[in-house]
Each structure stands twice: as C-alpha cells, then as structure tokens.
C-alpha positions in Angstrom: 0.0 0.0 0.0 2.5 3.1 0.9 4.3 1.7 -2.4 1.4 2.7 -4.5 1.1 5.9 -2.2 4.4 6.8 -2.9 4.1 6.2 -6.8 1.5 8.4 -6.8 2.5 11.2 -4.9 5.7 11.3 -7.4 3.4 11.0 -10.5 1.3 13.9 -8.6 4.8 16.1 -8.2 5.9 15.6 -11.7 2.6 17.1 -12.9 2.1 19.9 -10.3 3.6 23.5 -11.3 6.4 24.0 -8.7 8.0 27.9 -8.1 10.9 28.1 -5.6 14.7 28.2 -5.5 17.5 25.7 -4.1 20.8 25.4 -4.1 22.0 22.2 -6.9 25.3 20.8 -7.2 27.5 20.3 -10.2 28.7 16.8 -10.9 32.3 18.3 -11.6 32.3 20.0 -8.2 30.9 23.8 -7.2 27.0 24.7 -7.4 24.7 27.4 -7.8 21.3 28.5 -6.6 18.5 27.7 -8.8 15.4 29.8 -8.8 13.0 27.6 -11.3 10.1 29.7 -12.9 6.3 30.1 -11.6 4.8 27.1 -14.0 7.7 24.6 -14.3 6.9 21.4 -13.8 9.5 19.0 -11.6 9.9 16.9 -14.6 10.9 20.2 -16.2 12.7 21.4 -13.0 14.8 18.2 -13.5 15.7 18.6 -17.4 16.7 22.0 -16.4 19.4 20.7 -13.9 20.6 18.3 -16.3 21.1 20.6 -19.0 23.0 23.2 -16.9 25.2 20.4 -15.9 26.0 19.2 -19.0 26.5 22.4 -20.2 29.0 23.6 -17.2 30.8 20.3 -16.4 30.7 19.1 -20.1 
C-alpha cells in the first residue's frame, strides 16, 4: 500500500507547477542556486538541472 502511495504522490509532483529556489550541485564540483520559474513542472525542474550540468561540467 505506501508503495502505490508513494508512486502516486511522485506522479502527482511531476505534474504539479512547482516555483521556488534551491541550491543544486555540479557533478564536476561547485554549485549554484537555482530559482525555477512560476509554471515549471519537476519533470521540467529536472531537465533544467541536467542541462546546466551538461552544459557547465561538459
């Protein structure tokens, strides 16, 4: 049971808009604070990260 709770509370967080900012880590090392915008998505949120890290650590 808290196995299909906790499948649907992520498939619940990766369609909910999400606004706020938290620090992220670089997998190279460092990190910056990331301030995601009012309608992003977490799935969105996610892609975002990935694509700054790619683009910073290479």
């Amino acid at each position: 049971m808290k196995k299909i709770a906790l499948t649907l509370s992520l498939f619940a967080l990766s369609t909910v808009s999400f606004a706020g900012c938290f620090t992220i880590d670089y997998s190279c090392g460092g990190g910056t604070y990331y301030c995601s915008q009012e309608n992003d998505t977490m799935d969105q949120i996610h892609q975002d990260i990935q694509d700054i890290d790619k683009f910073i650590c290479g």
